[in-house]
N, C-alpha and C positions, 0 to 999 in steps of 0.2 A: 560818564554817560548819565545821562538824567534819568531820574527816579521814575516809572510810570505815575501818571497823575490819580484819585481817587480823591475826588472832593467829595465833601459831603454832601446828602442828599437836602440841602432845601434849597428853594425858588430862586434865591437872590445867588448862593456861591454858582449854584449852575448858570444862571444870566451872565455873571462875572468872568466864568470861565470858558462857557461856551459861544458868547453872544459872536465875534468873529469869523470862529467857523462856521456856526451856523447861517452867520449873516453872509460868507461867501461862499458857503451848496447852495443855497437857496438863489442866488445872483447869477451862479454858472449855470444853472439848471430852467430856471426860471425868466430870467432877464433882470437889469438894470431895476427897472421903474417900481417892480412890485416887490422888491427885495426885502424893506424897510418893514413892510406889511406882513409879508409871509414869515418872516425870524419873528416879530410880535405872535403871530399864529404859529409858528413852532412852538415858543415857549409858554402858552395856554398850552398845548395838548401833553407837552412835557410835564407841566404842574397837575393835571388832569390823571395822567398815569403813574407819577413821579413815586408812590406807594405801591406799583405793583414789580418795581426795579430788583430784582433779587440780589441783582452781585452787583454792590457798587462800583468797585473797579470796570465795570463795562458802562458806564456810565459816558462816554466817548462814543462808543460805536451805537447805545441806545440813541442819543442825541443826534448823530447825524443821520439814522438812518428815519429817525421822526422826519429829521428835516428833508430827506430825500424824496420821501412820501409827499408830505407838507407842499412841495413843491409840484411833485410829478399829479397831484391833485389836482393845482392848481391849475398847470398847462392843460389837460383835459378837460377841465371847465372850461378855458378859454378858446378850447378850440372848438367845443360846439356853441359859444356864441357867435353871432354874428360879426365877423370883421369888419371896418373901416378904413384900417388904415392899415399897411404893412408890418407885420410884425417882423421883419428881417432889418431895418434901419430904425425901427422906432426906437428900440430899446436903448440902443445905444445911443440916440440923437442927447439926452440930456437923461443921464443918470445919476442916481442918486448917492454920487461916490462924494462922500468929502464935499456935498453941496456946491460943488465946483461942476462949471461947464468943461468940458475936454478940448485940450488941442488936437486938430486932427490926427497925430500920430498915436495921439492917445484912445481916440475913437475909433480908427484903424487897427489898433492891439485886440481893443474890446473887440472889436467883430471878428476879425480871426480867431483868439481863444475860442468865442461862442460855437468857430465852428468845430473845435477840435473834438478828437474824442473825451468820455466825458471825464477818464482818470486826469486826463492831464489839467484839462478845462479847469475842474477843480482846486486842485494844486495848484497851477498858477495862478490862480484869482485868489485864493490865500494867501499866495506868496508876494504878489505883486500889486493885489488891491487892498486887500487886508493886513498886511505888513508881516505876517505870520514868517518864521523861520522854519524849516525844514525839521529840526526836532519836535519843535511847539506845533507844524503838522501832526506827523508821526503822532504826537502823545494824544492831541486832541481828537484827530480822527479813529485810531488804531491802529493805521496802518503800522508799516514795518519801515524803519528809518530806511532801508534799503528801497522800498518799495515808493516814496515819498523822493529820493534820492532820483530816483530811473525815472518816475512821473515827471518829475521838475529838470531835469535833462532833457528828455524830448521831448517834450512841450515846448521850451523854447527852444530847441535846436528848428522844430516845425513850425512856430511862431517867427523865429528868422528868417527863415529859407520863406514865408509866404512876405513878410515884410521887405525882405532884400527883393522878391521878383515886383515887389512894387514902385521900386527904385528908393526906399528906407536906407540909409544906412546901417 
């Protein structure tokens, strides 16, 4: 079993270790487009408070729960500006994953995770957009490898079952 993580508190080990998951709360939560933007503005308000962090070891759950914030910030700004354009297709029309356009089964995943709820949402967009393994969840987020385990089980059992009713194999 891997060792709980406890990196050191400066700017760059934290970038190094959290840029991933922070890059996918920020992507499940927020959308595709502004993903790149808001993990940059995660890690300003991390550097910002990054002195008042008392127990290193939570250094995992301080980080994502910035970036939760970071994020859920962000959606309420956005929803009291003025829309243009649909926010339910846009996001995913061309994201910023791996600077790559998606094939439609790929764009179809993306909009079903988006709907799911948000434990699982999460977890899979770590696990499947971010490359992230199931421990390297667990350590990074805080979860409980158990809890990361059951997340990532139905999420795609309910990510299949809406794929399969779309005629996906």
């Amino acid at each position: 079993m891997p060792e709980s993580h406890a990196p050191s508190l400066d700017l760059s080990t934290l970038y190094r270790d959290y840029a991933r998951v922070v890059h996918g709360i920020v992507m499940a939560r927020a959308g595709w487009r502004d993903a790149d933007d808001l993990t940059q503005e995660v890690f300003a308000a991390a550097a910002a408070k990054l002195g008042n962090l008392r127990d290193p070891a939570a250094v995992g759950g301080w980080i994502c729960a910035i970036a939760r914030n970071v994020a859920s910030d962000h959606l309420r700004q956005k929803m009291r500006r003025p829309v243009h354009a649909s926010l339910d297709g846009d996001d995913v029309a061309e994201p910023a994953v791996k600077g790559r356009t998606p094939s439609e089964l790929q764009r179809r995943v993306l909009t079903h995770i988006r709907d799911l709820p948000e434990a699982y949402r999460e977890t899979l967009i770590l696990r499947l957009v971010e490359g992230m393994t199931g421990p390297e969840i667990a350590d990074r987020t805080g979860l409980t490898h158990g809890s990361v385990r059951v997340n990532l089980s139905r999420g795609m059992q309910q990510l299949r079952t809406r794929l399969e009713a779309e005629g996906w194999p």
